[in-house]
N, C-alpha and C positions, 0 to 999 in steps of 0.2 A: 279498347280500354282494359286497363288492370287489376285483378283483386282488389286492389287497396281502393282506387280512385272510385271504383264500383261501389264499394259498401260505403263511402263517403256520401257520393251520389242519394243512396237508399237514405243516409241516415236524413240528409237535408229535405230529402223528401216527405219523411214522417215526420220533424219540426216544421215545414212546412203546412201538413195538413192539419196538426196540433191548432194552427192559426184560424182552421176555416171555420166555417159551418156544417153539418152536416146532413142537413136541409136542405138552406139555399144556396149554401154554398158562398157567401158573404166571408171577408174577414172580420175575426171577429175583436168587437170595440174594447172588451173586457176581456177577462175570462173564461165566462162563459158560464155553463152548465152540464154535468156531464150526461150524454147522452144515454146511458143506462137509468136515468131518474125520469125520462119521458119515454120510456120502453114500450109501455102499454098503448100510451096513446097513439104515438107516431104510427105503430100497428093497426089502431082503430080508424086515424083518421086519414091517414097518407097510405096504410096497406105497407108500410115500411118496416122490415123484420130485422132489428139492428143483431140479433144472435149470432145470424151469419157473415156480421162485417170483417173484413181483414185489415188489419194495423196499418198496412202499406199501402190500401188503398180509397178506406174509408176515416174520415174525422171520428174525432172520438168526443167533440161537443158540439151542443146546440146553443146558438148567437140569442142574447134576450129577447130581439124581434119575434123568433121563432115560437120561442117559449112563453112569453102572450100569448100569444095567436091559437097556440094549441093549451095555454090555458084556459082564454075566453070556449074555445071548441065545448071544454069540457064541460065546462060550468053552466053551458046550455044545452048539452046532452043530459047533466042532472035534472035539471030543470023540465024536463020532457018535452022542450022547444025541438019541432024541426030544424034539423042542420044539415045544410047541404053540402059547402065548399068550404075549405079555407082560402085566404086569401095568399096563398104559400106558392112560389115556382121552385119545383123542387128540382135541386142538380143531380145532374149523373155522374157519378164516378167511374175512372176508370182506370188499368194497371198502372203503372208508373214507367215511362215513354222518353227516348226522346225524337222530339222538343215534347217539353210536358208543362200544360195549360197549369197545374200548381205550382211547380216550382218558376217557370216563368214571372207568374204576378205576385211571386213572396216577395217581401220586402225583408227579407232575414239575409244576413251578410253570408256569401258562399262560404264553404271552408276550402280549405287547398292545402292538398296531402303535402305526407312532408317530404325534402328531397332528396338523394341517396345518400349523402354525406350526414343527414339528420339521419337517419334511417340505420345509416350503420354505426352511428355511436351510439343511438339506443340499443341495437345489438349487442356491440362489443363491450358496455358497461354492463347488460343480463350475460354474459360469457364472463367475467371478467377478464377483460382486456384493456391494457392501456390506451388510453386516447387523447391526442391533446392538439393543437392546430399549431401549424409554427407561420408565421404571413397567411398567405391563401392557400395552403396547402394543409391537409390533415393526415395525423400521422398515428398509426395503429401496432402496437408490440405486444409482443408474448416472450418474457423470459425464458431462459432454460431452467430445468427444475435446481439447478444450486442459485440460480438468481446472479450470474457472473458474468451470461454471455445474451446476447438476443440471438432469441431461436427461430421467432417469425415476428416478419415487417411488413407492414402493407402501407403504400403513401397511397394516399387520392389526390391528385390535381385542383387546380380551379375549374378546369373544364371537367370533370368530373373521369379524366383518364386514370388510369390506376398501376402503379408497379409495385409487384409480390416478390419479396426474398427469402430465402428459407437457408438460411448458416450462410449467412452473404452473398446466396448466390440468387441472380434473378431468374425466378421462374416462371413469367407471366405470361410466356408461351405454352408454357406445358399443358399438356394434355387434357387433365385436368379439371384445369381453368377454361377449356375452350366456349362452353356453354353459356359461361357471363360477357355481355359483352365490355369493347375495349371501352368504351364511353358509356356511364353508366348513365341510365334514365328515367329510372323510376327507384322508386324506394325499394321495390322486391329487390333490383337489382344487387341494390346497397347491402341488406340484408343477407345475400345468398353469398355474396362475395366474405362479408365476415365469419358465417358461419362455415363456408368450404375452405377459406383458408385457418381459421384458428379451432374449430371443431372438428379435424379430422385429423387421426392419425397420421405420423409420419414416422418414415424407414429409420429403424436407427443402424442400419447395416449389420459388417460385421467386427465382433467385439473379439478380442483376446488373440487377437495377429498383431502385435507389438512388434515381434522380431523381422516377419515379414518386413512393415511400416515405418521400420527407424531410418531416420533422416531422412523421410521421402515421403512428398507432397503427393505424387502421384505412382501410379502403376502401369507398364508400359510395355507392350507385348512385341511380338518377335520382329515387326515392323515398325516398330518405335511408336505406335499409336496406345493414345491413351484408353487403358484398360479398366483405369479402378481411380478412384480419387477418395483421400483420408483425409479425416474432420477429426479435431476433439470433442468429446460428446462429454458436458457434463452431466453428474448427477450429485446430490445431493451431499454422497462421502466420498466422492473422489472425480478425476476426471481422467475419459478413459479414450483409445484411441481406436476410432471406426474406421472400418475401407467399406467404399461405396461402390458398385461397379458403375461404369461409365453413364450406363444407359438404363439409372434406378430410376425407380418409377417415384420415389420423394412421398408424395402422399398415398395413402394405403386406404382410405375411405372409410375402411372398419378401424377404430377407435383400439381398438382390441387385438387388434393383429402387429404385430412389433417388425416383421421383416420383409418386404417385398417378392416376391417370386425371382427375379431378376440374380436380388444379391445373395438370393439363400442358395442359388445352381452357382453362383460365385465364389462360393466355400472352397469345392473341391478344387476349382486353380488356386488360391489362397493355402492349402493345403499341400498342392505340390509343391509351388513356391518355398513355403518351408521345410519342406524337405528336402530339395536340391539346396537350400542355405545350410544344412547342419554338413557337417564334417564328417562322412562316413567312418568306418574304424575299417581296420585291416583290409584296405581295397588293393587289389593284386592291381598292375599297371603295367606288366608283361604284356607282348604284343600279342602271347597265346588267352592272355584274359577274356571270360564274354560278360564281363561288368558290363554295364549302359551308361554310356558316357551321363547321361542324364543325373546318375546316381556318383557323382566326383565332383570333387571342389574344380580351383581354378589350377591349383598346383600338381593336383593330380590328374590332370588333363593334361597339363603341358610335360608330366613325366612322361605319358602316355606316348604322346606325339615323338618326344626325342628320340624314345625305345624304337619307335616303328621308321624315323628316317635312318637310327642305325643300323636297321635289319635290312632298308631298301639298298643300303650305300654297300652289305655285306653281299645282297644276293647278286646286287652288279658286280660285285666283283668277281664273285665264282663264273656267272655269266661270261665274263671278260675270259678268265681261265681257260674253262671249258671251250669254248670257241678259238682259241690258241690253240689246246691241243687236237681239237678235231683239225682244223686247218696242217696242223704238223702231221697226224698220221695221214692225212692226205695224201701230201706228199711221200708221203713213205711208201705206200701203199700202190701206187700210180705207176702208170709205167707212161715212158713219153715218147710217141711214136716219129718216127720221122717223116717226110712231106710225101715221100713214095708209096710208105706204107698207109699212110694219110688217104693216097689220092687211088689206091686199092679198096678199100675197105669201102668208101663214098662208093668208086663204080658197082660193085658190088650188092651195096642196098640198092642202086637203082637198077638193076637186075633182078632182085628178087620183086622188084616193086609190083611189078607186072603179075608173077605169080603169087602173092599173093593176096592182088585184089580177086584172082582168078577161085583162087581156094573161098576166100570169103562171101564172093558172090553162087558159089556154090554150094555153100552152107546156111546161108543167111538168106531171108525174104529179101524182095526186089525193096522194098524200104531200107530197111537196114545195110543192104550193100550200096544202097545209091548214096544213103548217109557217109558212111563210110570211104567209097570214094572223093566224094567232097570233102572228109576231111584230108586224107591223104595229099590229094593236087592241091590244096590250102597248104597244108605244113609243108611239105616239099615245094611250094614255092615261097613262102616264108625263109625258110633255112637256105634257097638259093640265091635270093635279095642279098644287096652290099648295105644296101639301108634299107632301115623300118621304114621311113618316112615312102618309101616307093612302092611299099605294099597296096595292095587293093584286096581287098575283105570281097569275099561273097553275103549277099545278103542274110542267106541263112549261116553262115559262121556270125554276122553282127549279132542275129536273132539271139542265137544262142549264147555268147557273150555277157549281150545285155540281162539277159534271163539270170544267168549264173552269178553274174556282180550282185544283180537285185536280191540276190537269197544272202550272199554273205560277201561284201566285198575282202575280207579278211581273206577269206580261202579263193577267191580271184587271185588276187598278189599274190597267194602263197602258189598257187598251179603258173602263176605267168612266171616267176620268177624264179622256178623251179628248173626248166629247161626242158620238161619231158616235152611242153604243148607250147606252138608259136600261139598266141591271143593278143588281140587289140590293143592299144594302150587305154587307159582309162577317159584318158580327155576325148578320142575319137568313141569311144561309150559314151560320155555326156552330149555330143552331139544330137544324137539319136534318143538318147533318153527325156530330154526335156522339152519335149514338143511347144512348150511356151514358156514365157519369162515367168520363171515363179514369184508369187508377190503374197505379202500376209491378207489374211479376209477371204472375201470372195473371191477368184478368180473367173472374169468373165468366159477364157477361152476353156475351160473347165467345164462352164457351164455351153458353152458351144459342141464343146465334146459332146458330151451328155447328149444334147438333143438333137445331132446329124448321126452319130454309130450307135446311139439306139433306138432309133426312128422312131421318137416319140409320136410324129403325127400317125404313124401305121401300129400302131401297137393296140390294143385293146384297152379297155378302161380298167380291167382286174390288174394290169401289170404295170401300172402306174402306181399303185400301192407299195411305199416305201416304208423305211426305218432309218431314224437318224442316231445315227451310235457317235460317242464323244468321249473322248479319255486324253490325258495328259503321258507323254514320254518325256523323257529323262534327258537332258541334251548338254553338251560341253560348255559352259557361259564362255564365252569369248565375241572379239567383236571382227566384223570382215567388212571390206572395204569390197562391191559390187562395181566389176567394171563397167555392167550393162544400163543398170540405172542410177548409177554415181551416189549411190547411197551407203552408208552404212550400216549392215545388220547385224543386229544380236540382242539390240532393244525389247523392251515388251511392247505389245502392240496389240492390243483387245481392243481394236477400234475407236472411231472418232469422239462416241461419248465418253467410253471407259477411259481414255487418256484424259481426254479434258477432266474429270473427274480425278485423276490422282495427281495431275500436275497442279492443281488448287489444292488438295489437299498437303502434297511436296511444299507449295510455296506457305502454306497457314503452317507448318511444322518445320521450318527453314531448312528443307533438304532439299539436293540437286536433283533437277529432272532429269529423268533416262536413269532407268535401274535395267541390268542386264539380265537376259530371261535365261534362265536353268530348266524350264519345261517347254515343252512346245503339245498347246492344246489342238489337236484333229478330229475335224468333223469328217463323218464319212456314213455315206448313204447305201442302203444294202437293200435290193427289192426283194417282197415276200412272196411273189409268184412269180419271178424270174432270177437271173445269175449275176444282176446289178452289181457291184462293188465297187465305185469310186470313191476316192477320195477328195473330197468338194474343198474344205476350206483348213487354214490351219492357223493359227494365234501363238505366238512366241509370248512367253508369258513366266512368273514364278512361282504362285499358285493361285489360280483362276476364284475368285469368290463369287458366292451365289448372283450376287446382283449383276458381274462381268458377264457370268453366262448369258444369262439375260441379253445382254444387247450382243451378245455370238450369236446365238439361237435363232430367236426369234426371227431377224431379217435374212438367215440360211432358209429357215423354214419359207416367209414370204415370197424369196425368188426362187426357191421351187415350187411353189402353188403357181407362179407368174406360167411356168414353163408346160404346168397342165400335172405334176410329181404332188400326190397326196401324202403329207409325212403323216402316219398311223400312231406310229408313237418311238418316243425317244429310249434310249439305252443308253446304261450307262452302270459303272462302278457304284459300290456304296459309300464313296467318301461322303463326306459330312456336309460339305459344302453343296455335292451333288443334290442329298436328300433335301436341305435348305432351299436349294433352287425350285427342286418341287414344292416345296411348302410355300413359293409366293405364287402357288396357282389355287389357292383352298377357296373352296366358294361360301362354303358356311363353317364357322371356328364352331366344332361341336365337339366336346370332350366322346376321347378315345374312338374318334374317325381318324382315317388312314387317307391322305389325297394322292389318289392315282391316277385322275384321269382330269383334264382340263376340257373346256369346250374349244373347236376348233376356231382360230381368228378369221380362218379362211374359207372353210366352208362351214355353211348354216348347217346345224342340226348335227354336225358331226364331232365326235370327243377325241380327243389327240394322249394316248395314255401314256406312264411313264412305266419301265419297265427297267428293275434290274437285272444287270449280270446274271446268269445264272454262274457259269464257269465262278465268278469272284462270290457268290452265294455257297458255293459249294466248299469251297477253298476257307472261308469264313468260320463255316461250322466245322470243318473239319481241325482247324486251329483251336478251336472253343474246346473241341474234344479234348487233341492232344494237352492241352494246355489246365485242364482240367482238375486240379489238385495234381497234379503232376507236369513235371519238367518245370517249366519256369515260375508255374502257379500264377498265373497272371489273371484265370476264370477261375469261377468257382460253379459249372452249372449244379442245378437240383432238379429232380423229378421225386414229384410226392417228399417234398421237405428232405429230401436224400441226396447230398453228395455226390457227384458222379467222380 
């Protein structure tokens, strides 16, 4: 039962007892007598102390049976007659109950609260707010202060459902609102709804970005998603134009407060906004400028651009030149031997061959000469092949290959193609190098690896303790056609939720699915008491957002807990995104706490922490320095209100 229907309850019940007696308890025929006027005697004769009656639970008259009865009493207590008894059966009362013996046998008509659609137009009339029914439906408004526009609507149903709009737009989901419910019930309900929606402050955003706002409904960020949405806001001498950011919070609760938290950190993009819109003055657009493109119109970017293809088109040419005349004193410089003197010189190295593996094993440890001669019988049988394709690699010349591609395949090409050194071709390297079909996510034989070469089951429980470090590379957007699994890659690919999640989003925003990834995010696992370093998983991707992390992470994390690997805690850069990711682990929002550690999903009792960069920590503040009232001025730090 509810406040209201409660105190209705109570009040029926003292109109009820109004009716009794307070004696016998009879309804009474009249009037009555008020029981304060037989005070004394009721005391004398019944031991009855009406002083200490309560409103709610005792009558407050006595029926005129009663009142004889205890008049005759009296009149023969003057009279100095023995008196023994009255002829009275006296009622007991008691709290007010249910079921309750008084209000049961009242014969007084119930009352019956009123119901939320009453409830909230006696509200909205003490607020003043318009109300008025149009059929079965009632309809509640709140002008804007020039009185031009409506600022807030609330309709009620006949089923007593309800929808709230606030500058046209429906809000009856928000946040809010969640506490009333969808179908109202009671009167409080009715009540709460008109005073939370028309007694409480609302965002008026932000004011005096005009220039930003002209011709434009909305504001729309680097991936074409709605950033910011502008209202006219009247007022009384003018009307003026707000941007709201996407994800305002509308009502403010405090009366008093004019701009949401949201839209007020929405300033500073509204800010640059306008600023990358004005027209810089004397912007140099030489290809030596270090202007920031960000700081250029549209025409001075594309000056920009022209400058820098006519500079690439000038150095190909010199390029072209210069490799002409090297090629020319080549030849000049050459001498060209004939097939005799050819086939002298050949015999001749392989003459010396002999001494001087002889000299080198002389000089050099049994390692180093044994290396040594393996490469020798390698290149000299290389350079005696008619074709590459008949060569046969020794296993440690592959070793070695592969190791050396892996550090730079640039300087590979550049020694193979050089002529000093025979080396593999690249495609007989990917053989060797790709022990399984690479595929985005998790890789099962990855995770097979892992648990036969480092003997997970024989290892100790300390060396099980890992780290999971995650950063994004920089990678060519193009797309390739996979002859292995007939697929095409160069997609982004954050897994089965995260795509489902932006192909709905692609189709609510009418753009094509499959956008081509320019980064590629890797996870990679690095043990704290041993020389662990694989590389587990990798996501093709543009830029990873907090929430995508999320469904990376997590299920990395889950199948290595499967395989017995405790992740200790994550690592990672300080982009923004990254910190965000940590911030959907906060267990209690408590002003200027820092969340760094999450409890483990996998094992009880244990905390999984996050942990930045140091190296990108380091790097950070040393920028802040430089940058410092000096070179680009980009920082401004202070120590003790002082400039650095």
């Amino acid at each position: 039962m509810d406040d209201s229907s409660a105190n209705l309850d109570v009040q029926y019940h003292r109109q009820s007892l109004s009716c009794r007696c307070r004696v016998c308890g009879n309804i009474l025929k009249d009037c009555g007598t008020e029981a304060t006027t037989e005070k004394e005697t009721l005391k004398e004769a019944l031991e009855i102390d009406i002083s200490s009656d309560h409103e709610d639970i005792h009558p407050p008259r006595v029926c005129s049976s009663c009142r004889l009865k205890l008049k005759a009493w009296k009149t023969k207590k003057s009279k100095h007659k023995k008196v023994t008894t009255i002829n009275i059966n006296e009622a007991e009362w008691n709290p007010h109950d249910i079921p309750c013996s008084v209000c049961d046998q009242s014969s007084l008509p119930r009352p019956h609260p009123p119901s939320p659609v009453d409830a909230a137009k006696a509200t909205a009339s003490h607020v003043g707010v318009l109300s008025w029914c149009e059929g079965d439906r009632t309809v509640f408004v709140k002008h804007s202060a020039c009185g031009m526009s409506v600022e807030r609507h609330l309709l009620i149903n006949a089923d007593n459902s309800w929808v709230v709009r606030i500058h046209n737009e429906d809000v009856s989901n928000h946040l809010y609102l969640a506490g009333i419910p969808r179908c109202l019930s009671t009167d409080r309900d009715g009540m709460r709804l008109v005073n939370d929606v028309f007694c409480s402050g609302l965002c008026t955003g932000n004011i005096g970005f005009d220039d930003v706002a002209a011709g434009k409904r909305v504001l729309t960020g680097h991936r074409d998603e709605v950033v910011g949405k502008i209202r006219d806001i009247s007022t009384p001498s003018q009307t003026k134009c707000a941007i709201f950011h996407a994800r305002c919070r509308i009502f403010m609760g405090n009366p008093d407060t004019s701009v949401c938290g949201t839209c007020f950190s929405f300033r500073t993009d509204l800010s640059s906004r306008r600023s990358s819109q004005r027209t810089p003055r004397n912007v140099n657009t030489e290809t030596s400028s270090r202007v920031r493109i960000d700081y250029m119109n549209k025409e001075q970017m594309q000056e920009k651009n022209a400058n820098l293809q006519r500079k690439i088109k000038r150095l190909q040419t010199q390029t072209d030149v210069l490799k002409q005349m090297i090629k020319e004193r080549h030849e000049m410089d050459s001498v060209v031997m004939d097939q005799e003197s050819s086939d002298n010189l050949q015999e001749l190295l392989q003459s010396e061959h002999v001494n001087i593996c002889k000299y080198v094993t002389d000089n050099s440890s049994e390692e180093e000469s044994a290396a040594f001669k393996l490469m020798m019988q390698e290149q000299m049988s290389a350079f005696a092949a008619k074709d590459s394709k008949q060569i046969r690699w020794h296993p440690a010349i592959i070793r070695f290959a592969v190791g050396l591609y892996s550090k730079s395949s640039s300087a590979y090409n550049l020694i193979r193609s050089s002529g000093f050194l025979k080396l593999p071709h690249q495609t007989t390297l990917k053989k060797f190098m790709n022990f399984t079909t690479p595929q985005v996510g998790i890789n099962p034989a990855v995770l097979k690896y892992i648990f036969d070469d480092w003997h997970l089951k024989d290892i100790p429980d300390f060396e099980k303790n890992i780290t999971l470090a995650f950063d994004e590379i920089k990678l060519k957007a193009g797309l390739v056609y996979s002859k292995v699994t007939g697929k095409i890659i160069g997609y982004t690919d954050l897994g089965p939720i995260s795509n489902e999640m932006d192909n709905f989003n692609h189709r609510l925003t009418n753009q094509e699915d499959g956008e081509v990834a320019t980064q590629m995010l890797v996870l990679m696992i690095r043990g704290i008491f041993s020389d662990m370093r694989v590389p587990l998983a990798y996501f093709p991707t543009t830029t990873a957002s907090s929430h995508q992390l999320y469904f990376c992470i997590w299920p990395t994390v889950k199948a290595l807990a499967l395989m017995g690997l405790k992740v200790r805690a994550f690592v990672c850069d300080g982009a923004s995104w990254n910190k965000k990711f940590y911030g959907h682990h906060v267990l209690r929002k408590e002003p200027g706490t820092t969340t760094y550690y999450t409890p483990h999903p996998f094992f009880r009792g244990e905390r999984l922490y996050f942990i930045c960069d140091v190296p990108h920590l380091v790097k950070t503040t040393r920028n802040n320095w430089e940058n410092s009232n000096w070179h680009l001025k980009s920082r401004k730090l202070r120590v003790s209100l002082r400039l650095l």
